[in-house]
DODREN-301164 format. One record per residue: residue number from 1; residue in three letters; x, y, z of N, C-alpha, C, CB in turn. Coordinates in steps of 0.05 Angstrom, whole numbers. Glycine has a CB too. Example, Ala and Ser with C-alpha at 12.3 -4.5 7.8 and 13.67 -1.06 7.14 Angstrom:
<site i="1" aa="ala" n_xx="264" n_yy="-114" n_zz="156" ca_xx="246" ca_yy="-90" ca_zz="156" c_xx="264" c_yy="-66" c_zz="156" cb_xx="226" cb_yy="-89" cb_zz="181"/>
<site i="2" aa="ser" n_xx="257" n_yy="-45" n_zz="142" ca_xx="273" ca_yy="-21" ca_zz="143" c_xx="258" c_yy="1" c_zz="157" cb_xx="282" cb_yy="-12" cb_zz="114"/>
This chain:
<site i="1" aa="unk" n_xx="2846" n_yy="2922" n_zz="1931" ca_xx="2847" ca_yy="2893" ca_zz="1930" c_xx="2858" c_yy="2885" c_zz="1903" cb_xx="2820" cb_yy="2881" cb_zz="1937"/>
<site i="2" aa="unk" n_xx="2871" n_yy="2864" n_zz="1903" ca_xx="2900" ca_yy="2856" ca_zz="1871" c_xx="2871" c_yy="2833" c_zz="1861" cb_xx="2952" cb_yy="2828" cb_zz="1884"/>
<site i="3" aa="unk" n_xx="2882" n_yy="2829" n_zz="1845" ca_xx="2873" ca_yy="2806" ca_zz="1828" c_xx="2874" c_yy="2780" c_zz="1838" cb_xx="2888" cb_yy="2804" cb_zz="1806"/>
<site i="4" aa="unk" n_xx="2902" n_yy="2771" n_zz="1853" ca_xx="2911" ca_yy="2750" ca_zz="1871" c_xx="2892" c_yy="2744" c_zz="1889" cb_xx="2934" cb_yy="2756" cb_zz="1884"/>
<site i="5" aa="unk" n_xx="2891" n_yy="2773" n_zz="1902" ca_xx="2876" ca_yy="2767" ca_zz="1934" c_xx="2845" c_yy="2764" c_zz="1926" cb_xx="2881" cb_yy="2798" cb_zz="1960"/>
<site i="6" aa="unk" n_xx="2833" n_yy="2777" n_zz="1898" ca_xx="2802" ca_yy="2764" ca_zz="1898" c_xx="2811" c_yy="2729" c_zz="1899" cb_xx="2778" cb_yy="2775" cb_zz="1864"/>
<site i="7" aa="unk" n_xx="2829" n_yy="2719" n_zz="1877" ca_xx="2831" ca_yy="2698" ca_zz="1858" c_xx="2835" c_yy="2675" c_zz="1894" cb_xx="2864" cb_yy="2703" cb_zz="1827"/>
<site i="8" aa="unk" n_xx="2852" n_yy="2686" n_zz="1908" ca_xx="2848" ca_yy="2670" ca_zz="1935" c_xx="2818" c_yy="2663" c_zz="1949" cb_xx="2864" cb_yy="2687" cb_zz="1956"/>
<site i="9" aa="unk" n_xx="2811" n_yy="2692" n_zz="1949" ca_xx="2784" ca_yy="2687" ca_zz="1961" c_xx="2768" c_yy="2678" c_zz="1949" cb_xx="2773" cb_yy="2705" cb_zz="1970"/>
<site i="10" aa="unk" n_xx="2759" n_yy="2671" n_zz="1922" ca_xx="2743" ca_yy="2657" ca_zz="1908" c_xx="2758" c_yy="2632" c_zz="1916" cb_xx="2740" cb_yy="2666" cb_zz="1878"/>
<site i="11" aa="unk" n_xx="2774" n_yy="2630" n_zz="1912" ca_xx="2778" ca_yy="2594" ca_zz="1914" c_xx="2768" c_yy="2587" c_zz="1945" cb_xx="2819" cb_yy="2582" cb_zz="1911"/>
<site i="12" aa="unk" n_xx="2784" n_yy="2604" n_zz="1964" ca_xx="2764" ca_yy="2593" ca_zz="1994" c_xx="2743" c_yy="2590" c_zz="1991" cb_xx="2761" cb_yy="2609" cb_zz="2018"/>
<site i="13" aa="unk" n_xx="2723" n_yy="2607" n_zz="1981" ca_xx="2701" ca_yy="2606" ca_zz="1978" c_xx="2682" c_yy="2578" c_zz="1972" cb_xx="2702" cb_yy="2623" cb_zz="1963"/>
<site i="14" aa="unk" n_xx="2702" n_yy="2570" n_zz="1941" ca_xx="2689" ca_yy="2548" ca_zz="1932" c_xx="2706" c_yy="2516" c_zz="1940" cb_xx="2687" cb_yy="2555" cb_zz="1900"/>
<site i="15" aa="unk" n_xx="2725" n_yy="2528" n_zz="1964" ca_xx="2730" ca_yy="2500" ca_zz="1973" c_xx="2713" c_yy="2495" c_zz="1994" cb_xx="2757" cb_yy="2495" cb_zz="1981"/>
<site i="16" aa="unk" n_xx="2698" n_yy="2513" n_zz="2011" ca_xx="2678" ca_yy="2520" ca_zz="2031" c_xx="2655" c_yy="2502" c_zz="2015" cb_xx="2672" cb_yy="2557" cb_zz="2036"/>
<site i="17" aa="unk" n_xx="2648" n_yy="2517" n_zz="2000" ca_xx="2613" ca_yy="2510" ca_zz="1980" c_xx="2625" c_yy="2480" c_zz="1976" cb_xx="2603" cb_yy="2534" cb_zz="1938"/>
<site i="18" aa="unk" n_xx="2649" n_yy="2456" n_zz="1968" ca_xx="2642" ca_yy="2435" ca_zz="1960" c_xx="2644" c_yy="2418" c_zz="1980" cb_xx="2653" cb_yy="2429" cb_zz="1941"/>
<site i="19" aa="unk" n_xx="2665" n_yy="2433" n_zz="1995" ca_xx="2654" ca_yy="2413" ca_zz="2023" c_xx="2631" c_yy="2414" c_zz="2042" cb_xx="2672" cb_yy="2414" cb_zz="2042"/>
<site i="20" aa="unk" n_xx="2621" n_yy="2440" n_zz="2032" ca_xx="2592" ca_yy="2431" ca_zz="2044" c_xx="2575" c_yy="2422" c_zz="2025" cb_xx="2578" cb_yy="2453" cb_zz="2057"/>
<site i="21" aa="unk" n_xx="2574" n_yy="2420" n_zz="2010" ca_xx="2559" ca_yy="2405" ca_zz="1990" c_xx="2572" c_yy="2374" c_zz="1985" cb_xx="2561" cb_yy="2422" cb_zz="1961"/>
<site i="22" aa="unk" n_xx="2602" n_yy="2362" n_zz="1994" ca_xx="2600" ca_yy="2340" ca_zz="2000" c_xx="2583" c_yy="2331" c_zz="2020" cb_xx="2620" cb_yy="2335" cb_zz="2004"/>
<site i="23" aa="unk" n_xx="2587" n_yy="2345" n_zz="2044" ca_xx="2570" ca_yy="2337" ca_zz="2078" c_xx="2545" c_yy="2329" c_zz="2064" cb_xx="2563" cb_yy="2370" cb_zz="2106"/>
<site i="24" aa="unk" n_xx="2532" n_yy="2358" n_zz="2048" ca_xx="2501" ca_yy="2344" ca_zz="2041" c_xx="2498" c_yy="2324" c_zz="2023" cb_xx="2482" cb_yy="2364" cb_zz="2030"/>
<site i="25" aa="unk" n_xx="2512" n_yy="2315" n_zz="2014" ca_xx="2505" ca_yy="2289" ca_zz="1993" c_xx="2519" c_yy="2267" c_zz="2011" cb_xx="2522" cb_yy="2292" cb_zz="1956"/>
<site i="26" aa="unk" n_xx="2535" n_yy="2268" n_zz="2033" ca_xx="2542" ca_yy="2238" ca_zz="2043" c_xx="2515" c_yy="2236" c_zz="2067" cb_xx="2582" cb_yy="2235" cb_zz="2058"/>
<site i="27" aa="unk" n_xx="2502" n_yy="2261" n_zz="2078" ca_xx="2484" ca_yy="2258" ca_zz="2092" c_xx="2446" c_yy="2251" c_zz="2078" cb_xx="2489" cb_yy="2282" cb_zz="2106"/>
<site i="28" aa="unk" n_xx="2451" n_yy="2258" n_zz="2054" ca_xx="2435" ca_yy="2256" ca_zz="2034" c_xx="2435" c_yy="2222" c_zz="2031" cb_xx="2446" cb_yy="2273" cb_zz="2009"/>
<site i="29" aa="unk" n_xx="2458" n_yy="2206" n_zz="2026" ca_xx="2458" ca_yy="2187" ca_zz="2019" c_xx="2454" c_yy="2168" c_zz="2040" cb_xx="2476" cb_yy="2186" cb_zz="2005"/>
<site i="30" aa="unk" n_xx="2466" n_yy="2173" n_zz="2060" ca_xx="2463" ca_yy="2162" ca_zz="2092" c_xx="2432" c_yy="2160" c_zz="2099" cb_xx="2478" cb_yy="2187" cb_zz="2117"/>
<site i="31" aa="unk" n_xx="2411" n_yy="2184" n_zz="2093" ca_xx="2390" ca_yy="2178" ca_zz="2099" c_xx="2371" c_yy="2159" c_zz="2081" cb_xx="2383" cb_yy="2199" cb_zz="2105"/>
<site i="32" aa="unk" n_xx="2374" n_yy="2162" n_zz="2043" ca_xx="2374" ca_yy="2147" ca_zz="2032" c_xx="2373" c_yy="2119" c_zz="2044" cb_xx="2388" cb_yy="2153" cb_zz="2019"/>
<site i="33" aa="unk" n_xx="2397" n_yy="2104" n_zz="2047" ca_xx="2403" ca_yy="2081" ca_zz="2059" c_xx="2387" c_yy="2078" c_zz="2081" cb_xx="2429" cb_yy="2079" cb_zz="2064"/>
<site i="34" aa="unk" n_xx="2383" n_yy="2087" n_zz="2103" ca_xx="2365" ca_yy="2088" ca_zz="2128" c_xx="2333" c_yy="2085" c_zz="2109" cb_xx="2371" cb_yy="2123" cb_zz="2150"/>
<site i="35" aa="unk" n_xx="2319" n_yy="2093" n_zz="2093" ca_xx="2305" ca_yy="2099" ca_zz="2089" c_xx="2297" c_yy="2064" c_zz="2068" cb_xx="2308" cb_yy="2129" cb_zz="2083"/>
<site i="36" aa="unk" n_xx="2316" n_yy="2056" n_zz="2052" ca_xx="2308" ca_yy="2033" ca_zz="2041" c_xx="2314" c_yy="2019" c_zz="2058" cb_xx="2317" cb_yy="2026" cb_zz="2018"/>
<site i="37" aa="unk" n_xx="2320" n_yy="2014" n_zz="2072" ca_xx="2335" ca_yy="1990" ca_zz="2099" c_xx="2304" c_yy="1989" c_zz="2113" cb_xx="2369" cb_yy="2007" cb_zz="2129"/>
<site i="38" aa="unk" n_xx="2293" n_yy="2015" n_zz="2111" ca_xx="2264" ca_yy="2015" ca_zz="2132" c_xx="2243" c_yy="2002" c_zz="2119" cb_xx="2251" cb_yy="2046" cb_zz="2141"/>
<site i="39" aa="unk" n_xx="2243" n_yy="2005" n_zz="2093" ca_xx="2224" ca_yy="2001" ca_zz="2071" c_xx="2228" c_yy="1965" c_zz="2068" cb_xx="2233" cb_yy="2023" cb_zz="2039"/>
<site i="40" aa="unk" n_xx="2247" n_yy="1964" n_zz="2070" ca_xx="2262" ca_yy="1939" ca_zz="2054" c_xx="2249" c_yy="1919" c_zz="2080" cb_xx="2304" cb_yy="1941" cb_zz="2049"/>
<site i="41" aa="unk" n_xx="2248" n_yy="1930" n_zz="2114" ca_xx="2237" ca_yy="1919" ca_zz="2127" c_xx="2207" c_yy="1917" c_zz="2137" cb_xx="2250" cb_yy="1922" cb_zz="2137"/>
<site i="42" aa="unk" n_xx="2198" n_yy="1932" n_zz="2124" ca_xx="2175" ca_yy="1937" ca_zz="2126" c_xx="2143" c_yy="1917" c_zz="2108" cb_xx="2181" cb_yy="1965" cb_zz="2118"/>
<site i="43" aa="unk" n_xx="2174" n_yy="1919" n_zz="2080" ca_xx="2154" ca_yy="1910" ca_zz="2062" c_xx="2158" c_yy="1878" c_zz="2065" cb_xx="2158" cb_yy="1922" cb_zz="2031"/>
<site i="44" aa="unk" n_xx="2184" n_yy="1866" n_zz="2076" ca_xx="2181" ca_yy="1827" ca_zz="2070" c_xx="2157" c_yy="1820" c_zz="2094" cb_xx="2220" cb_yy="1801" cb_zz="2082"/>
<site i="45" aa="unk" n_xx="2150" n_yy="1820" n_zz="2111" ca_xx="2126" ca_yy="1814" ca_zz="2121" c_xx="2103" c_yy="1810" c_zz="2107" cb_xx="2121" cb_yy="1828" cb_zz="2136"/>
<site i="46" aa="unk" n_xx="2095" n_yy="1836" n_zz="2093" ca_xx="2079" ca_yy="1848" ca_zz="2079" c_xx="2071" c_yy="1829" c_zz="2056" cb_xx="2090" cb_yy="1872" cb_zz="2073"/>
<site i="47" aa="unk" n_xx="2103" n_yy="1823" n_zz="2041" ca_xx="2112" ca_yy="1809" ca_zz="2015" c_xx="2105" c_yy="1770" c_zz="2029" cb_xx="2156" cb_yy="1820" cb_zz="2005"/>
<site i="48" aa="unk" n_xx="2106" n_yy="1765" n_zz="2047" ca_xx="2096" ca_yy="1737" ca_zz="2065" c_xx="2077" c_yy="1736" c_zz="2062" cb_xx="2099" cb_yy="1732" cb_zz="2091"/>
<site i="49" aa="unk" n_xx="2062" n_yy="1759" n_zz="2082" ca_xx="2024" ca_yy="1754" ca_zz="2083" c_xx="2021" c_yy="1738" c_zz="2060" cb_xx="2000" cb_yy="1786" cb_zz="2079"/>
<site i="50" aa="unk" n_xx="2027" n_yy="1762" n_zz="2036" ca_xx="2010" ca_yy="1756" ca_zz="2008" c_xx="2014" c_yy="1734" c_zz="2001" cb_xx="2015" cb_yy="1770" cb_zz="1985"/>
<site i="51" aa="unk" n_xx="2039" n_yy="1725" n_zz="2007" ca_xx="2044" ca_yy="1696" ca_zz="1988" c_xx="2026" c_yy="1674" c_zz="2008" cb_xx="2084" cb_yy="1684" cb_zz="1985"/>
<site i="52" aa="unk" n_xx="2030" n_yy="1681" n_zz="2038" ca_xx="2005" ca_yy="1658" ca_zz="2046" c_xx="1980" c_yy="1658" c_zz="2040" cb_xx="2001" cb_yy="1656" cb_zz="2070"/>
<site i="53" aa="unk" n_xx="1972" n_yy="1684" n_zz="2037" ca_xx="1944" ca_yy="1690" ca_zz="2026" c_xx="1938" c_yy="1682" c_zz="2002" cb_xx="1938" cb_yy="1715" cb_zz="2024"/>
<site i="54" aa="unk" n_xx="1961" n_yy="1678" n_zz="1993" ca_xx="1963" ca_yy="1668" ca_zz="1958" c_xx="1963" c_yy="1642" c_zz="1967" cb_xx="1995" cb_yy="1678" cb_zz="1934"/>
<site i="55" aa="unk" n_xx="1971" n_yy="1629" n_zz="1978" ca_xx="1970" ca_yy="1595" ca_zz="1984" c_xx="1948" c_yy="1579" c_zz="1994" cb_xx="1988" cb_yy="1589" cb_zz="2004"/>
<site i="56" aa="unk" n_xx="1934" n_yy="1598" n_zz="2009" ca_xx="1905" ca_yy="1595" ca_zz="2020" c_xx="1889" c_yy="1594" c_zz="1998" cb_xx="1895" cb_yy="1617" cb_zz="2040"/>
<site i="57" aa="unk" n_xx="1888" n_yy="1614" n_zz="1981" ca_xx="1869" ca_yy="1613" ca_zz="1965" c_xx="1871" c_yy="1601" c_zz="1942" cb_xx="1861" cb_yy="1631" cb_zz="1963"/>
<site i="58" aa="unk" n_xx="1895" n_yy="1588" n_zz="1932" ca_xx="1892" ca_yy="1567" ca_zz="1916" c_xx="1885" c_yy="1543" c_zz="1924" cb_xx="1909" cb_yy="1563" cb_zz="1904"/>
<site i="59" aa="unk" n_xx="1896" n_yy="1536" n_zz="1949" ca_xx="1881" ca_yy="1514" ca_zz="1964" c_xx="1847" c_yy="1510" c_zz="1966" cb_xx="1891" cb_yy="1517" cb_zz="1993"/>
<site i="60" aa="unk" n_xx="1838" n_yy="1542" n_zz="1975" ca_xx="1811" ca_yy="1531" ca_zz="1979" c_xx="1797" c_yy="1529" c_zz="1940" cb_xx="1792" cb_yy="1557" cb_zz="2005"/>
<site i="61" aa="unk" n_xx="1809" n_yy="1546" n_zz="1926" ca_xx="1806" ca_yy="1534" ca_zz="1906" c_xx="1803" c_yy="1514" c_zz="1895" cb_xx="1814" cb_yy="1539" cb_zz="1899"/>
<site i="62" aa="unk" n_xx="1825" n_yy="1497" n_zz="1895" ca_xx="1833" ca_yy="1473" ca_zz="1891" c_xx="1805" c_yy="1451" c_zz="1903" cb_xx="1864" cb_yy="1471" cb_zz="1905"/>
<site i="63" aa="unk" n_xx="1803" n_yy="1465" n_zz="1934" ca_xx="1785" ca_yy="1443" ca_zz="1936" c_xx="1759" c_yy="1452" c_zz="1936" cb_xx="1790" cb_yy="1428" cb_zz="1958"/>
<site i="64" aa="unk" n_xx="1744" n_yy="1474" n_zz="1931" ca_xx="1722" ca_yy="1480" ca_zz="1913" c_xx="1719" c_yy="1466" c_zz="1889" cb_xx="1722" cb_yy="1503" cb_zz="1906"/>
<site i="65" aa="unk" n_xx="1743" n_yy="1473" n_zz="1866" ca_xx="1740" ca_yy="1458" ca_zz="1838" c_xx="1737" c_yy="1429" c_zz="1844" cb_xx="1766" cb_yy="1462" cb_zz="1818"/>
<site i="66" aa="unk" n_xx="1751" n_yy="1410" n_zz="1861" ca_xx="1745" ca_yy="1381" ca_zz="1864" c_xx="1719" c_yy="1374" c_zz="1874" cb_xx="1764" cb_yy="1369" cb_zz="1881"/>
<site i="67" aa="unk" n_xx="1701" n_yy="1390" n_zz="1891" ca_xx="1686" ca_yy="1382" ca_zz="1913" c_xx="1661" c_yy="1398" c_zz="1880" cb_xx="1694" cb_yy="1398" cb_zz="1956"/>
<site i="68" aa="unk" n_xx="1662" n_yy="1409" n_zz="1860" ca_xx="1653" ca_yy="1420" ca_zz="1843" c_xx="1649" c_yy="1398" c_zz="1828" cb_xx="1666" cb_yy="1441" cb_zz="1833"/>
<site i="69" aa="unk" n_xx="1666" n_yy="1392" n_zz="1822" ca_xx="1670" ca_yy="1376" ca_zz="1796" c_xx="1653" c_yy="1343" c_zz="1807" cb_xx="1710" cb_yy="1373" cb_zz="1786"/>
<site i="70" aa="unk" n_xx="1654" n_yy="1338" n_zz="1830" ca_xx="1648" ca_yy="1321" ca_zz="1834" c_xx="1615" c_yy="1315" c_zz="1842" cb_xx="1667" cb_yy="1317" cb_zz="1849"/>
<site i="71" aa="unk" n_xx="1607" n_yy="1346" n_zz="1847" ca_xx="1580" ca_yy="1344" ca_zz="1840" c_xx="1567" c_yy="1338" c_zz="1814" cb_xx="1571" cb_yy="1366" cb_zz="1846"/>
<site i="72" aa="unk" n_xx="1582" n_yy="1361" n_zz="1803" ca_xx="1573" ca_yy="1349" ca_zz="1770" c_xx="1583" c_yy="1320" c_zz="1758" cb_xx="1586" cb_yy="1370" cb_zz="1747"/>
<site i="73" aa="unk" n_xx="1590" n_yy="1310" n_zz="1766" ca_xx="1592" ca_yy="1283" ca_zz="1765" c_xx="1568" c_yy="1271" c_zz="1779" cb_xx="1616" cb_yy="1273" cb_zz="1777"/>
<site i="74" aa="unk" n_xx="1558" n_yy="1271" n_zz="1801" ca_xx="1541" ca_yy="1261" ca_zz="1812" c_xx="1514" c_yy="1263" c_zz="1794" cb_xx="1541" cb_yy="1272" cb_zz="1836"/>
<site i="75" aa="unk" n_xx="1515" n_yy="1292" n_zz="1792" ca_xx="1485" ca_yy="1311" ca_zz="1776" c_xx="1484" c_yy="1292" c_zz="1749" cb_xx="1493" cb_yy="1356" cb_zz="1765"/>
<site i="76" aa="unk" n_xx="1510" n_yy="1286" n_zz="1739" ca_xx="1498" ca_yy="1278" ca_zz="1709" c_xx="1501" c_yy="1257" c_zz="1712" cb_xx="1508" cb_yy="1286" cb_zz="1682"/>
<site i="77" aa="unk" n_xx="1506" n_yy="1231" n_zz="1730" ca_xx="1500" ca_yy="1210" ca_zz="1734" c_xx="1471" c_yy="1197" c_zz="1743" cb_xx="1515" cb_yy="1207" cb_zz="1746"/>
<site i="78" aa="unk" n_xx="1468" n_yy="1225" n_zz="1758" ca_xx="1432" ca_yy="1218" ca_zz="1771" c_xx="1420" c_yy="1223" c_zz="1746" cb_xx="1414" cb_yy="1242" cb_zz="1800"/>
<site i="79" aa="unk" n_xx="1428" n_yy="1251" n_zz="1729" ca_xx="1408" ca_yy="1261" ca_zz="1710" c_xx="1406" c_yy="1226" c_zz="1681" cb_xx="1426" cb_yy="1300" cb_zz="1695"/>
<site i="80" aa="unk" n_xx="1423" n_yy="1213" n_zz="1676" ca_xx="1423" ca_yy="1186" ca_zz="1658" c_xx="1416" c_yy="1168" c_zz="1678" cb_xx="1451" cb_yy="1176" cb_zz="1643"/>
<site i="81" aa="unk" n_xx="1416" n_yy="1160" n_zz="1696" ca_xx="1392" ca_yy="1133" ca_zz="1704" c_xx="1365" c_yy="1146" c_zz="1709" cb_xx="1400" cb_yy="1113" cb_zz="1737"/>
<site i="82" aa="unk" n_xx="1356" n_yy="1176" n_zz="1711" ca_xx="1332" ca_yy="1181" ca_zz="1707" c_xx="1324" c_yy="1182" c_zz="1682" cb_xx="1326" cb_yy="1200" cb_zz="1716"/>
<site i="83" aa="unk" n_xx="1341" n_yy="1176" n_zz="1660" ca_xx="1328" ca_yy="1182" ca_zz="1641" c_xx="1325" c_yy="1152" c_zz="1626" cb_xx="1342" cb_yy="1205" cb_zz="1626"/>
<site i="84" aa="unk" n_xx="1342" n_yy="1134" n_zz="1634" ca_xx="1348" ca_yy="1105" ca_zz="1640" c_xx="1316" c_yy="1093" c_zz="1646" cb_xx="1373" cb_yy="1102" cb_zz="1669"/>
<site i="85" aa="unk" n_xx="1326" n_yy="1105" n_zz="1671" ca_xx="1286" ca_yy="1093" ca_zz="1686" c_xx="1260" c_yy="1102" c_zz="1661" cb_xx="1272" cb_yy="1121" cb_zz="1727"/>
<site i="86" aa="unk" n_xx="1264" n_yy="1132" n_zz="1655" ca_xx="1234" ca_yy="1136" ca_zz="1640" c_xx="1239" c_yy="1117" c_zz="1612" cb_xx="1225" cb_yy="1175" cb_zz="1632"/>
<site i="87" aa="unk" n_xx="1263" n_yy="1121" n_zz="1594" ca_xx="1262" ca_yy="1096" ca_zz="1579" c_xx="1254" c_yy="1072" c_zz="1578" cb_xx="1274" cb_yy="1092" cb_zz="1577"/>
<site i="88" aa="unk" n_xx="1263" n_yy="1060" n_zz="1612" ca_xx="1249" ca_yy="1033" ca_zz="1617" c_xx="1211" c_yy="1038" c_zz="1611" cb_xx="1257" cb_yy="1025" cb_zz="1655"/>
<site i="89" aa="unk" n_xx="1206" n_yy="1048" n_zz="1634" ca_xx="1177" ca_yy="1054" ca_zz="1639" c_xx="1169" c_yy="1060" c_zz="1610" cb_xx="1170" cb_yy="1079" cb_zz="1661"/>
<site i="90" aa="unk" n_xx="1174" n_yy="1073" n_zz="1587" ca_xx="1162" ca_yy="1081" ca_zz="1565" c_xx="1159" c_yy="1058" c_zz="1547" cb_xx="1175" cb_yy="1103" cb_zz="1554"/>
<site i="91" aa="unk" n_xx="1179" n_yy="1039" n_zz="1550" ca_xx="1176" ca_yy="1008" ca_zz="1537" c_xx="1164" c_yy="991" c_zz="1539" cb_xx="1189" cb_yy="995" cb_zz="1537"/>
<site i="92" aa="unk" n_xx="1154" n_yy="992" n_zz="1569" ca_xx="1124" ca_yy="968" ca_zz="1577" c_xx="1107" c_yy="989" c_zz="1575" cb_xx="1119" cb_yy="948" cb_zz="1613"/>
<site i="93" aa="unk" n_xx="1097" n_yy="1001" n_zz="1566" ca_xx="1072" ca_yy="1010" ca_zz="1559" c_xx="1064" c_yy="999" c_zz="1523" cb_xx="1073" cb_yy="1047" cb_zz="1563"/>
């Protein structure tokens, strides 16, 4: 066997190995793509819930802190005319 005829068969060789090693990287990448496309659909639902869940619960927040605040308003309004009243009462004595 010459020098030529290895120098041929090495090149078949490695035109073999890159086209199959193209196949696996365009099938590589093909599934890639399939694979975020799945993800990508998977997760906006997912990415919804939360934000309604996120909407709900600033709401009921929101109206905890008001329905809060408005006790303590009440509480320290009752708590000064009770103390209003025993002032009174402590002056006619």
């Amino acid at each position: 066997m010459s020098l030529g005829e290895v120098r041929d068969i090495a090149i078949v060789v490695l035109a073999g190995i890159s086209i199959i090693t193209t196949l696996v990287l365009f099938i590589t990448a093909l599934l890639l793509w399939r694979l975020i496309r799945v993800v990508s659909d998977e997760v906006r639902p997912i990415l919804k819930s939360t934000a309604d869940t996120a909407a709900t619960i600033k709401a009921a927040a929101t109206v905890t802190s008001e329905s809060s605040a408005a006790d303590v308003a009440r509480t320290v309004a009752s708590v000064g005319m009770a103390g209003k009243l025993f002032s009174i009462f402590r002056r006619d004595k």
